[in-house]
N, C-alpha and C positions, 0 to 999 in steps of 0.2 A: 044464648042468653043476651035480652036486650039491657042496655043500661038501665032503666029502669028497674029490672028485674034484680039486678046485681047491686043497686044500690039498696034495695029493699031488703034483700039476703042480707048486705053487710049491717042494716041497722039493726035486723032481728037478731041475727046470729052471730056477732061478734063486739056487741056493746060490752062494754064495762060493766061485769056483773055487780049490781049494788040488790040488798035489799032495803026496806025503808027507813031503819035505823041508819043504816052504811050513808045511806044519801041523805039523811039530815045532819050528820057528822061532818061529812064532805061540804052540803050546801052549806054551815057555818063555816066552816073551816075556809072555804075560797073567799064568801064576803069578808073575812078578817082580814084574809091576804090582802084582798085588792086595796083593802082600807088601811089595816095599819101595816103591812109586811111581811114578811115573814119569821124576822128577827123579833118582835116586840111581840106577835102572838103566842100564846102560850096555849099548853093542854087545856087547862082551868079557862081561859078565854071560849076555847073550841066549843069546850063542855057547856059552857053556861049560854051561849051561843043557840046551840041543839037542842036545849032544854034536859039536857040529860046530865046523870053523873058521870064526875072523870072516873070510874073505874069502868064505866060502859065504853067511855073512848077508849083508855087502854087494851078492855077485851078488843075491842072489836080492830084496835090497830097496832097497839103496843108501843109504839113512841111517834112521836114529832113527823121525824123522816119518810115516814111510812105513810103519814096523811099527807104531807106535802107530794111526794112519789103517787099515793092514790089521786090528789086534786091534779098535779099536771099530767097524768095517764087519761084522767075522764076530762079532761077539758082538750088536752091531742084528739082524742078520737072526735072532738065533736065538731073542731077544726075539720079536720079531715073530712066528716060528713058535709058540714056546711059545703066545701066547694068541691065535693060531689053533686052534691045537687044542682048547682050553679053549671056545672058544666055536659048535664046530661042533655044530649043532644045535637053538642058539637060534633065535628068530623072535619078532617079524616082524624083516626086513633093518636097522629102524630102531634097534630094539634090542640085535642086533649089533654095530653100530657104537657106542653109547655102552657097552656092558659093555665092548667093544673098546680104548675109550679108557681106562678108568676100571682095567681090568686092564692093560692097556699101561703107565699112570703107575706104578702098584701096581712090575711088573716090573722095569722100570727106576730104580726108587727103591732096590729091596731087592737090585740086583746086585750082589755082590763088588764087585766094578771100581768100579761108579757108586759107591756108599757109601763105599770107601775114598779115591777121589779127592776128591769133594764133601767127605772129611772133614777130609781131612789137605793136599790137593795143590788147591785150589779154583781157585786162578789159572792152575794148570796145564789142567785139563780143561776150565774154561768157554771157551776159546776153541772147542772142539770140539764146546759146545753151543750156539754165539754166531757167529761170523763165521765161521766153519769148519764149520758144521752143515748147510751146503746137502745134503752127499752122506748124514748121518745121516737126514737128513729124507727126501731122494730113495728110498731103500730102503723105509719106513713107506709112502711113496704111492704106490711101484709096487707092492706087496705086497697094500695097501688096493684100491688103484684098482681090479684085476683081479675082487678081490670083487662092489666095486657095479658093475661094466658086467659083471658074468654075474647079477647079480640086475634089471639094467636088461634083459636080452636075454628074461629071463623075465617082464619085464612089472610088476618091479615095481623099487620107486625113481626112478617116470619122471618125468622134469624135472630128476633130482638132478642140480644140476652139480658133477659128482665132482671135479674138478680143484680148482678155486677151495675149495670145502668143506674136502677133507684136506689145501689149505694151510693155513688157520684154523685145522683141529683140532693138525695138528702145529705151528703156531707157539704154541697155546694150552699145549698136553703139553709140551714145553721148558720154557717160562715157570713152569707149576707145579714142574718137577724143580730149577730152577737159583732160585727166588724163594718158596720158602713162605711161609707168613705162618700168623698163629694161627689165620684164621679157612679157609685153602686148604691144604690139604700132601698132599703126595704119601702122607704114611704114614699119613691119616686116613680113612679108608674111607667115613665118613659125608657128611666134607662131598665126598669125589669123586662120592659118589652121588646126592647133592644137586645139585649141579654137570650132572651128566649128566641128571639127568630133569628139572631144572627148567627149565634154561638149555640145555645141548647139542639135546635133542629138540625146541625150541622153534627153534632156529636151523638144525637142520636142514630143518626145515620152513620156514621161510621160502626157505629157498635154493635153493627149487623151481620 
């Protein structure tokens, strides 16, 4: 399977299943985000937003948490495709995975959503990158994972143990989004490239 082909599998067959109702709900629901928050949007905002009534929101979600949980699951996965595509065609596999991660932090830093929460709403959304981040993270490693065990079927990344590794990487990619520092940040391009060949490609090799 060439990368091409595996990114194309993942967008058909592993998208965020919405019907059209679902994704008008969602499409309101994330311009309120980015606009007024999280805290200040309401059901009745979502709703009038969508065009619809709040008991169609309720069916179709059942409260607040659950739209917010659906808007950051479809907007992960679509992170995650963006630099898929950006990076099909690199090589070797190794490098891959650290442009992978280093455009992943890069993406995630500079997204409406992330930027306006992290700026304005930070107590709000670090839950969702902290005790609530199991299912953000689960999406990045199944997405990840399918990569290296079709570059493992071709012979190469042998020994990588893929599981254990893209828990690391994605507990390390959180820790930079939610804790910068002067000398690590997500909007410094240098030291994440620093970061990846000095440190990332060393540890991926060890994990062999």
């Amino acid at each position: 399977m060439d990368e091409s082909t595996w990114l194309h599998e993942l967008t058909a067959g592993n998208s965020v299943d919405q019907d059209d109702m679902q994704r008008r709900i969602l499409d309101a629901a994330y311009e309120l985000f980015v606009t007024f928050g999280l805290r200040r949007t309401t059901i009745e905002d979502i709703a009038r937003k969508a065009g619809v009534g709040r008991p169609t929101v309720y069916r179709r979600f059942g409260d607040k948490e659950t739209i917010v949980n659906a808007v950051l699951r479809r907007e992960s996965h679509r992170m995650v495709m963006a630099v898929g595509e950006q990076v099909i065609g690199l090589s070797p596999p190794e490098q891959v995975l650290v442009r992978s991660f280093v455009m992943g932090v890069q993406t995630v830093a500079r997204h409406p959503l992330t930027r306006r929460l992290l700026e304005s709403e930070p107590e709000d959304i670090l839950p969702y990158l902290t005790l609530k981040a199991s299912p953000l993270l689960e999406i990045g490693h199944f997405l990840t994972a399918e990569y290296v065990r079709a570059r493992q079927k071709e012979g190469q990344l042998l020994g990588f143990d893929v599981d254990y590794a893209l828990e690391v990487l994605g507990r390390l990619f959180i820790s930079i989004i939610i804790t910068p520092s002067k000398r690590l940040r997500a909007d410094d391009d240098a030291s994440l490239e620093r970061l990846a060949q000095e440190f990332l490609l060393p540890l991926l090799e060890k994990m062999r």
